[in-house]
BALO-200263 format. One record per residue (C-alpha): residue number from 1; x, y, z; residue in one letter. Coordinates in nm, 2 decimals, always signed. Each point is the difference from the previous one (the first is absolute). Layout:
N
+-----+--------+--------+--------+--------+
| num |     px |     py |     pz | residu |
+-----+--------+--------+--------+--------+
| NUM |      X |      Y |      Z |      A |
...
+-----+--------+--------+--------+--------+
This chain:
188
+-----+--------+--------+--------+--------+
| num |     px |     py |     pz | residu |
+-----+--------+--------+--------+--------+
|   1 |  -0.98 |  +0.21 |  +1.21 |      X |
|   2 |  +0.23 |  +0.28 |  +0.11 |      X |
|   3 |  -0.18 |  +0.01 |  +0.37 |      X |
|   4 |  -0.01 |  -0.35 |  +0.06 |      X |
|   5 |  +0.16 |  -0.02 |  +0.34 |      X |
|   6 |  +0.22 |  -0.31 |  -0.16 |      X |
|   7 |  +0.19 |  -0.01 |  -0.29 |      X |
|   8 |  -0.08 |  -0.35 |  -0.06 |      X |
|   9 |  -0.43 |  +0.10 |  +0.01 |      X |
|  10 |  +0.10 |  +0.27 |  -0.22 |      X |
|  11 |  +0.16 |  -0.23 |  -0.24 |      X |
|  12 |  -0.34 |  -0.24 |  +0.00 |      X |
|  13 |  -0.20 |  +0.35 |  -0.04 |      X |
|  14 |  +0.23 |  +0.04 |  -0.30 |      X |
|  15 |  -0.04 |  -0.34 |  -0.17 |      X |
|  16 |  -0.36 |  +0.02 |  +0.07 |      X |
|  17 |  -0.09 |  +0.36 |  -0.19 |      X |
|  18 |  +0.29 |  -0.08 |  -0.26 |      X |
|  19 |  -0.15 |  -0.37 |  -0.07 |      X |
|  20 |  -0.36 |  +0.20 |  -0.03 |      X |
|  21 |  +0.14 |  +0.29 |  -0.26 |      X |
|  22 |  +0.09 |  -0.31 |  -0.19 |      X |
|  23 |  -0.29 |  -0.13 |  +0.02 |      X |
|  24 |  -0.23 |  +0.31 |  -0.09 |      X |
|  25 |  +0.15 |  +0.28 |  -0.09 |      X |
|  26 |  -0.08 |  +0.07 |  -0.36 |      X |
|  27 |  +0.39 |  +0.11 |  -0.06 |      X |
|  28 |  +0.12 |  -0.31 |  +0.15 |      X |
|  29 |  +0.26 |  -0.20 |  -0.21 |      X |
|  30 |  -0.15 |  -0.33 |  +0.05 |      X |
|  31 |  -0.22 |  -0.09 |  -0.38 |      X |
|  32 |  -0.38 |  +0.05 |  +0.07 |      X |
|  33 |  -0.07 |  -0.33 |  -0.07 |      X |
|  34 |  +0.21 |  -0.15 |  +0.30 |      X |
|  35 |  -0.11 |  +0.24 |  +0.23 |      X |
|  36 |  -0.33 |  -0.21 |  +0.12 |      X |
|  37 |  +0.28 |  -0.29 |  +0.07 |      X |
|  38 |  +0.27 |  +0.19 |  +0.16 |      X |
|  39 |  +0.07 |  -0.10 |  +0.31 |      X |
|  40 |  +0.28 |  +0.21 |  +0.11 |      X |
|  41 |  +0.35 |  +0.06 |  -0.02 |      X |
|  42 |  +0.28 |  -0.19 |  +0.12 |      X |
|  43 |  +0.19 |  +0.19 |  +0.29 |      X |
|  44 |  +0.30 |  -0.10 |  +0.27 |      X |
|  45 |  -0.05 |  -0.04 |  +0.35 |      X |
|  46 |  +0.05 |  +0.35 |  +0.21 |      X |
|  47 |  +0.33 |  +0.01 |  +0.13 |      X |
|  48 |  +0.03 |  +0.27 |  +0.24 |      X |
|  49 |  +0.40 |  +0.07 |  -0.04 |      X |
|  50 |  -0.07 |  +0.11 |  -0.34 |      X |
|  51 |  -0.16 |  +0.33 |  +0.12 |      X |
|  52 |  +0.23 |  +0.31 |  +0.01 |      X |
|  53 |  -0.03 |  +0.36 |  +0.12 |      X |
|  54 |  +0.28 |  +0.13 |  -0.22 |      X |
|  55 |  +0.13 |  +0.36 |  -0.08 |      X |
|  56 |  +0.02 |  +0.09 |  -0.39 |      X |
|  57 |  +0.40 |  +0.03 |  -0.10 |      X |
|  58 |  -0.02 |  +0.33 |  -0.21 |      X |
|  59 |  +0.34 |  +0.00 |  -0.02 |      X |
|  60 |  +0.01 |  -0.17 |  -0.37 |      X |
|  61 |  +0.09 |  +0.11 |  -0.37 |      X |
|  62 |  -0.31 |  +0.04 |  -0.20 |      X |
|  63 |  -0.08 |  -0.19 |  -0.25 |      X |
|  64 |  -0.33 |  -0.03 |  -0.20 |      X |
|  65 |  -0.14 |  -0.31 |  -0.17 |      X |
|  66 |  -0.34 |  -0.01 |  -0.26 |      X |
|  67 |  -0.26 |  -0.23 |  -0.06 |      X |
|  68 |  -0.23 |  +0.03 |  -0.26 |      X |
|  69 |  -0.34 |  -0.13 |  +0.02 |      X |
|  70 |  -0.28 |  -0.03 |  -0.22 |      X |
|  71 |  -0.27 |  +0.19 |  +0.23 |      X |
|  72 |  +0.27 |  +0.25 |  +0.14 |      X |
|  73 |  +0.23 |  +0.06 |  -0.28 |      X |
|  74 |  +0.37 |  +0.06 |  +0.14 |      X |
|  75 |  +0.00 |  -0.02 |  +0.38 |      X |
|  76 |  +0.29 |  +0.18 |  +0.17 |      X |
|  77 |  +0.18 |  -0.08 |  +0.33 |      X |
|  78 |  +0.27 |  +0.21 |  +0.20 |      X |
|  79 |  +0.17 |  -0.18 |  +0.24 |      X |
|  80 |  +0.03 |  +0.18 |  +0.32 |      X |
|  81 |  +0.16 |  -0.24 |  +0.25 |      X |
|  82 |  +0.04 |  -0.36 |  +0.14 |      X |
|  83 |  -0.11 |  -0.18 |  +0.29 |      X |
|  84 |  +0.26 |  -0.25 |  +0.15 |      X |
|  85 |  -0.19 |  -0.30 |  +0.17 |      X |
|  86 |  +0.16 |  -0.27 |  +0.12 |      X |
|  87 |  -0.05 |  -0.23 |  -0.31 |      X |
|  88 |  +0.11 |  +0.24 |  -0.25 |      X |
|  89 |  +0.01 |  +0.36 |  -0.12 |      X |
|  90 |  -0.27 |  +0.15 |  -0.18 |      X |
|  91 |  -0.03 |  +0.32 |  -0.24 |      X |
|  92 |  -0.31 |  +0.22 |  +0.12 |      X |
|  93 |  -0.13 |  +0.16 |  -0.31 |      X |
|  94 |  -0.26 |  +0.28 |  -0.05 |      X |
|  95 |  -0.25 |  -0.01 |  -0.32 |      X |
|  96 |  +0.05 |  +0.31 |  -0.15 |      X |
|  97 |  -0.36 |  +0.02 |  -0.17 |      X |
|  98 |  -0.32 |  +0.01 |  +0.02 |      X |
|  99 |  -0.05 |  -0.09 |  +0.40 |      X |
| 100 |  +0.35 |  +0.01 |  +0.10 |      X |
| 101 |  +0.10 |  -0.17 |  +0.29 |      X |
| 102 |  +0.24 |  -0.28 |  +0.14 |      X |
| 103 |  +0.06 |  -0.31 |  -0.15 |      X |
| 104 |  +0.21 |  -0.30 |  +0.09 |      X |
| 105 |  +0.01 |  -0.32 |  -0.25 |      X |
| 106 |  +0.18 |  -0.31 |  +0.12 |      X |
| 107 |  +0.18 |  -0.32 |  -0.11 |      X |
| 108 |  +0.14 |  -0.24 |  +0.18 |      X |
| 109 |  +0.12 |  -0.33 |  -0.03 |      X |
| 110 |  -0.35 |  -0.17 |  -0.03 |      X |
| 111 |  -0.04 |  +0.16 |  -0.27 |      X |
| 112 |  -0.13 |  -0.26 |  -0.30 |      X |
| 113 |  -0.02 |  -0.25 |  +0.29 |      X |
| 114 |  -0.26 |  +0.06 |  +0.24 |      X |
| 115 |  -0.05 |  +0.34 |  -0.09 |      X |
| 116 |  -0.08 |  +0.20 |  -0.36 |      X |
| 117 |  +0.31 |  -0.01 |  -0.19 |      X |
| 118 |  +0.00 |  +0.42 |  -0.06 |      X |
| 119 |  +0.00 |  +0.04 |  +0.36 |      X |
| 120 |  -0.28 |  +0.18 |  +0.24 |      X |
| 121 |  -0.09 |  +0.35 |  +0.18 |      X |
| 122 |  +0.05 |  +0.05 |  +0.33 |      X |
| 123 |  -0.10 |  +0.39 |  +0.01 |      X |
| 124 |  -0.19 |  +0.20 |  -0.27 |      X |
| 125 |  -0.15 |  +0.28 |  +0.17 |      X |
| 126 |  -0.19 |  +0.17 |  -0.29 |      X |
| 127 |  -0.24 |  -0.31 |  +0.07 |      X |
| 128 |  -0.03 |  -0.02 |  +0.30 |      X |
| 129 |  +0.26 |  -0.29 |  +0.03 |      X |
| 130 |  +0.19 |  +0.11 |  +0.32 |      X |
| 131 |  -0.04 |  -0.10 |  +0.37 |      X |
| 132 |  +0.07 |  +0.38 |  +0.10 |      X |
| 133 |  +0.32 |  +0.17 |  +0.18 |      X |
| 134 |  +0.13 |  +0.36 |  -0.09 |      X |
| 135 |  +0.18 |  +0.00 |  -0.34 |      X |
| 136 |  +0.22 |  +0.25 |  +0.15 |      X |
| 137 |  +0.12 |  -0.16 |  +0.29 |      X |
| 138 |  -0.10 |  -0.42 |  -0.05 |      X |
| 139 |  -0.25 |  -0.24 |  -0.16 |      X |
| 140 |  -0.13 |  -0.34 |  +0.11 |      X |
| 141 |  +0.14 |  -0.25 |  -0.22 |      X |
| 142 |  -0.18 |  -0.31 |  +0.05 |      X |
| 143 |  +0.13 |  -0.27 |  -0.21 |      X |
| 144 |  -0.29 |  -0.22 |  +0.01 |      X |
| 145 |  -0.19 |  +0.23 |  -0.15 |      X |
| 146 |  +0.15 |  +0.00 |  -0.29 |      X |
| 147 |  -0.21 |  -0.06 |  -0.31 |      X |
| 148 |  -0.02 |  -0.09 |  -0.38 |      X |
| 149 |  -0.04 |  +0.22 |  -0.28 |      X |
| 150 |  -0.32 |  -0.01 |  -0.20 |      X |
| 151 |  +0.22 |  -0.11 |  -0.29 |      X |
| 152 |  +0.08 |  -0.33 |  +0.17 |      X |
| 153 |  -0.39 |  -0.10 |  -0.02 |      X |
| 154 |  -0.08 |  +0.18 |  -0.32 |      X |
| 155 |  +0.25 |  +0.09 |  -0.29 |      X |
| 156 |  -0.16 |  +0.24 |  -0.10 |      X |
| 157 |  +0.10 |  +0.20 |  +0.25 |      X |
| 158 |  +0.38 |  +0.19 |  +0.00 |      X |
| 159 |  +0.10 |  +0.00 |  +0.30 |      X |
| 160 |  +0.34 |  +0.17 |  +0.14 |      X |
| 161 |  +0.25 |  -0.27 |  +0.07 |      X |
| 162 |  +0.23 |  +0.02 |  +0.29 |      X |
| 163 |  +0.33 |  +0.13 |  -0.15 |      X |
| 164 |  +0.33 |  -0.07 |  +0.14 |      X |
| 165 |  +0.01 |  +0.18 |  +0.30 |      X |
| 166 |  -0.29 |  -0.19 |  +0.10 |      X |
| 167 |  +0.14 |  -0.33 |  -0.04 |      X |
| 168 |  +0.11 |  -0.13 |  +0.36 |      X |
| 169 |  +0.19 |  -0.38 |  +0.00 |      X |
| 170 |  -0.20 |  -0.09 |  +0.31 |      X |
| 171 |  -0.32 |  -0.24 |  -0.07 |      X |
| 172 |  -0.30 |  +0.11 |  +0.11 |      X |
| 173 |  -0.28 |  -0.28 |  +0.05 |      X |
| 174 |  -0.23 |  +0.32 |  +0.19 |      X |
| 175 |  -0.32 |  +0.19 |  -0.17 |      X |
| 176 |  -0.20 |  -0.06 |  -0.32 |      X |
| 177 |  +0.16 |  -0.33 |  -0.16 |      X |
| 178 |  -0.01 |  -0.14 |  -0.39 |      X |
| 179 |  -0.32 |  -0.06 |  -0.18 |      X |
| 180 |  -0.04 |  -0.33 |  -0.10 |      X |
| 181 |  +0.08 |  -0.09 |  -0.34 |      X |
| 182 |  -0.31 |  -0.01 |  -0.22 |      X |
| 183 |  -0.20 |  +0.13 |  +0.31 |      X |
| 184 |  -0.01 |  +0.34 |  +0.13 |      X |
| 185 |  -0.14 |  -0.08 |  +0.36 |      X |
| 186 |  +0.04 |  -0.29 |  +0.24 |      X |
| 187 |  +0.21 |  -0.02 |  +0.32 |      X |
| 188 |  +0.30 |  -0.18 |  +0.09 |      X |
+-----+--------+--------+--------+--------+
C-alpha cells in the first residue's frame, strides 16, 4: 500500500487487505457467524485533496487523556503536538504503553451521519496504521484513509474515542464509512 505509485491504488490495496482482515482474521470484530456473509465494508470514494504531507506542531501544552479497556486495562496518551490541515486541526498523540507510538483519532461533522458516531483513526502507528513520513519532521495524513474503530462493529470492544481536540467542524464523506444498521458489512 505504502509503495503503490498512486495514492488512489494504494487506497484500493488498503480496502482490499482491510475488507480481508475482516473477513479472516481470527481477532476481527465482525461476530463469527457473519463472517461467511460479509461482504465488505462500506468506504468513500478516494479524493485525492484529502492527502497531506504535514509537519507535527510540537509547540503544544501537554495534556494526557485515559481509556480503560477491558483487554488493556488503563491506556495512556501524551499529547505531543497537532497537525493543521486545511479542514481542521488535529492533536497528534503518542500511546504511552505497551508499543508506544503515534496516534491520531478524528471526528468530524459526519460523525453519526455517514460515519460512526465516536469518530475514526487516521494514524495509529503502534499497528501499523500510518502511510509513513518522519515523525520528526512530517507525516502523510491521508484523509481517506481514515477508518473505524473495532468498537463500532463489535461492542465489545473499548475503543479510544476522538476527544476534543480531535473534533474538526468540517464534514468528511472520505475513508471507511458507517456500518449499516443491523449489518456489519455491505457497501454503499
Amino acid at each position: 500500500m505504502r509503495a503503490a505509485s498512486d495514492p488512489a491504488a494504494g487506497h484500493d490495496i488498503w480496502k482490499r487487505a482491510r475488507d480481508e482482515l475482516f473477513r479472516r482474521h481470527p481477532a476481527s470484530p465482525i461476530p463469527v457467524e457473519q463472517r461467511a456473509t460479509f461482504d465488505g465494508l462500506a468506504y468513500g470514494e478516494y479524493q485525492p485533496d484529502l492527502r497531506f504531507e504535514v509537519q507535527v506542531d510540537t509547540n503544544v501544552s501537554p495534556e494526557r487523556f485515559e481509556v480503560q479497556t477491558g483487554t488493556d486495562g488503563l491506556v495512556p496518551f501524551q499529547r505531543v503536538g497537532r497537525v493543521h490541515l486545511p479542514v481542521g486541526d488535529l492533536d497528534v498523540w503518542w500511546l504511552d504503553s505497551y508499543g508506544g507510538g503515534l496516534f491520531i483519532p478524528l471526528k468530524d461533522a459526519s460523525a453519526g451521519n455517514i460515519t460512526y458516531g465516536g469518530g475514526r483513526y487516521l494514524l495509529d502507528t503502534v499497528k501499523g496504521a500510518d502511510l509513513g513520513g518522519h515523525p520528526r519532521n512530517y507525516l502523510v495524513v491521508d484523509l481517506n484513509f481514515a477508518y473505524n474503530p473495532s468498537c463500532a462493529y463489535d461492542p465489545m470492544w473499548a475503543c479510544p474515542l476522538a476527544p476534543p481536540g480531535n473534533t474538526i467542524e468540517a464534514k468528511l464523506d472520505a475513508g471507511e464509512l458507517k456500518p449499516s444498521p443491523g449489518k456489519q458489512s455491505g457497501r454503499q
